[in-house]
C-alpha positions, 0 to 999 in steps of 0.5 A: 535228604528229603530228596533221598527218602523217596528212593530209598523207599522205591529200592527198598520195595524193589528189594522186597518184591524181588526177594518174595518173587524169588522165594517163591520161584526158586523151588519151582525151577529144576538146576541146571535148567537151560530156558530159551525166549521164543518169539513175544507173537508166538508167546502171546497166541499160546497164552491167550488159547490157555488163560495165561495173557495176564502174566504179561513181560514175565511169561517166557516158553521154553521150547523142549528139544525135539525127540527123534528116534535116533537121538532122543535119551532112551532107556530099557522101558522108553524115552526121556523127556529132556525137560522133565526127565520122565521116561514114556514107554515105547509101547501103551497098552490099552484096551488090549491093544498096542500103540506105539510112541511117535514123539512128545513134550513138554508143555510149558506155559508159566511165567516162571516156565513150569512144566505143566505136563508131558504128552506123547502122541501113539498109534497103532503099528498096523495104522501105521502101515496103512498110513504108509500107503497113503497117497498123502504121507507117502511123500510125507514132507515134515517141513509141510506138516509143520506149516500146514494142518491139511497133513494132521487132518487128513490122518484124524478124519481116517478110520485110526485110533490116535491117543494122547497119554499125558502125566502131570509133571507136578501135582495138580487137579482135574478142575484145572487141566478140564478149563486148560482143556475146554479154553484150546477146544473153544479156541479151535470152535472160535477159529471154525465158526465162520464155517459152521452152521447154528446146529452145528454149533450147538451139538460141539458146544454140547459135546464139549459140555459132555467132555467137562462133565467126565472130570469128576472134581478129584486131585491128580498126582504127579506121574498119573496117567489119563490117556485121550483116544480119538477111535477109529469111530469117531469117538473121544474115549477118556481115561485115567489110571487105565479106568474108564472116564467115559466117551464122547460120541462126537467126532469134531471133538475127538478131532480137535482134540487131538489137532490142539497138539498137531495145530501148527499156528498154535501148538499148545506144545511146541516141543511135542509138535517138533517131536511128532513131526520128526517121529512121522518123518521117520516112521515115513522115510525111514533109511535105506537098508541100502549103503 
């Protein structure tokens, strides 16, 4: 027995963790939900850009399937997200102007694969045209754009309003997507910093500083909208529930921004880079008319 008691107490704990972990996830996980592992390299650069390194062997990211045009769900008013459901309008309105949808995802960075928020990518119908005449995208090739960030780039650096509507999936607050938000900027800051110079430094340090301040310490509610604007100015124009946040006036921001989302290596949505890539293939090379 004596050999036995020391066992006994081993299962018994592991029964009790596994029951408190259990009770604990379950009203997390939606049914019916398929998760798939990706790549242990690809899971850990994803969670060391988001603060999630911590959650070590259980941390999972479950890619979302890749929107296109022709085989996406869609409905009278938009596009489904095929791991939360919402449905994204086809058009955005803001400052009475029309953008439309190229692609979105989920993000997902949890152990217990929680969807933290849905982003959809929109631009302009008459940016659009005139990306289409670029010598670059004209023979845009999506397996490029998925490999390298020369294609994203050169799009940001343009004179074209790019603008990110993300909804929350679950509750939550502005403190806790600002710190998402702010740790992908430093990440990307990080990775540039070979090439930057003392000045330069500051002023993105600074500009970032600006960009947490605009979050006023409020809760956000499931399905509320921010959208994020990368104008043709340059600028970063922040805003929720059509109110205006605020701007900030620094273009390496704005462009990062954005790039956090397009950047191939790290995507901080893997579901919406897939999507976004497909839909610019599609907006590129659309079909022959011709049978």
């Amino acid at each position: 027995m004596l050999r036995i008691r020391p066992l006994t107490r081993q299962l018994t704990q592991c029964n009790t963790a596994f029951r408190r972990y259990t009770s604990f996830s379950a009203p997390l996980r939606k049914a019916g939900q398929q998760q798939q592992r990706v790549p242990w390299t690809r899971m850990m650069a994803l969670a060391s850009v988001t603060g999630m390194a911590a959650a070590g062997t259980f941390m999972t990211l479950a890619p979302s399937t890749a929107y296109s045009e022709a085989q996406a769900p869609v409905d009278a008013n938009g596009v489904e997200d095929p791991d939360t459901h919402m449905v994204f309008p086809f058009y955005l309105t803001n400052d009475s102007e029309w953008k439309r949808l190229v692609g979105l995802g989920a993000r997902q960075v949890s152990f217990l694969n929680i969807n933290v928020y849905v982003l959809g990518l929109y631009m302009k119908s008459e940016d659009i045209r005139q990306l289409q005449t670029d010598p670059k995208w004209k023979q845009f090739d999506k397996a490029d754009f998925l490999a390298k960030e020369d294609l994203a780039l050169s799009l940001l650096n343009q004179p074209v309003d790019v603008s990110i509507r993300i909804v929350p999936a679950r509750n939550t607050n502005t403190q806790h997507l600002r710190d998402g938000f702010t740790r992908s900027l430093l990440q990307r800051m990080r990775q540039q910093s070979q090439t930057m110079t003392e000045d330069e430094e500051k002023e993105i340090l600074d500009a970032i500083r600006d960009f947490k301040t605009k979050f006023v310490n409020a809760k956000v509610k499931k399905d509320t909208e921010f959208v994020f604007t990368k104008t043709r100015d340059g600028t970063f124009k922040m805003e929720y529930l059509g109110k205006d946040l605020g701007t900030v006036k620094n273009k390496w921001l704005a462009v990062n921004f954005i790039m956090t989302y397009l950047n191939p290596d790290f995507p901080a949505s893997e579901a919406a880079l897939q999507s976004i890539a497909t839909g610019f293939d599609a907006l590129m090379n659309p079909p022959s008319s011709s049978t």
